[in-house]
Structure formats: structure tokens, C-alpha cells
C-alpha positions, 0 to 999 in steps of 0.5 A: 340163443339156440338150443338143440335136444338130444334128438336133435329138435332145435329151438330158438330164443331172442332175448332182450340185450338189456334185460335178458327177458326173451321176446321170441321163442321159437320151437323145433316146429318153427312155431314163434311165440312173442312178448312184449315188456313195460319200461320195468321189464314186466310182462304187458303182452303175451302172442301164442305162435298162430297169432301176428303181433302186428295185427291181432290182439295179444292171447294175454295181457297184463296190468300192474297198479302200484299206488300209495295207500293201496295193495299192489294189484296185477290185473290179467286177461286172457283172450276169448273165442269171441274177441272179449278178453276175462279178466282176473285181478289179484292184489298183494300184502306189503310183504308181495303174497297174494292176498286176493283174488278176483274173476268173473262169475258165470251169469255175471257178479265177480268170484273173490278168493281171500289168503289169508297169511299163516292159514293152511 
């Protein structure tokens, strides 16, 4: 599919034919970012434009956990400039609200953030 602005900058977008979920995005400048889906359609990696899919590790990524007995989680990470990625978890109530979260803490332990339902 390709878009044009109305000051003519042109953009592109590759879609999925299945699922109509994009797999690259192309902007005026010609910078091509990608994606990458599980056999659910849900995003699993994420390329920015100065990164190669066949060869370097995806920007982003994403992990999803749905177990009998315990809260859905979708586990994040995102790329660091020395090759490590951050991790961040956050699991979900029945009802598919986000009820926590967690990241690492500088100097090492985690950071957990708590919603609660109804508290504002």
C-alpha cells in the first residue's frame, strides 16, 4: 500500500495478506522498518530502519505467556547499546487490564508497579 502527503512525500507499506498486520513500513526517506508476527498475529520482533533482519538482533521483542492457573503476561525487551536487552514483564487480570508491572531497578532487584482495578 502506498501513501503520498499532500507535500507529495511518499510512503509505503507491506502487509501481511492474511492478516493485514504490516511487515515493512517504508517512509519518504526510504528508511525501511520491519516485523515480525507469531502464528497468532501478535507482534514477536520489531527492526527500526538501520538495522538488517537477517543479521542483527531485532530493536524490540516480545513474549507472550498464557497458562491455565496463572495471569497472562507479555514479556518486552528492548535493545541496549551494548548488545544486552531490558526486560520489562507485565501481566494481565482475567478481564485482559494491566495489573503489573515489572523492570529492572538500577544497581540491580526489579521495579514492580501494582494496578489496582477501580483506584484512580
Amino acid at each position: 500500500m502506498t501513501s503520498t502527503n499532500a507535500l507529495g512525500h511518499t510512503s509505503t507499506t507491506k502487509n501481511d495478506p492474511g492478516r493485514s498486520v504490516p511487515l515493512e513500513g517504508t517512509d519518504a526517506n526510504g528508511r525501511k522498518g520491519t516485523t515480525a508476527y507469531d502464528a497468532l498475529g501478535r507482534t514477536t520482533d520489531v527492526w527500526t530502519p538501520l538495522q538488517n533482519p537477517a543479521s542483527d538482533k531485532p530493536a524490540h521483542t516480545f513474549a507472550y505467556e498464557i497458562k491455565e492457573h496463572a495471569p497472562p503476561t507479555v514479556t518486552s525487551a528492548t535493545l541496549q547499546d551494548d548488545g544486552t536487552y531490558k526486560q520489562q514483564i507485565e501481566s494481565y487480570d482475567g478481564l485482559l487490564r494491566p495489573r503489573q508491572a515489572q523492570t529492572d531497578a538500577l544497581g540491580g532487584g526489579r521495579l514492580i508497579n501494582d494496578t489496582l482495578p477501580g483506584c484512580r
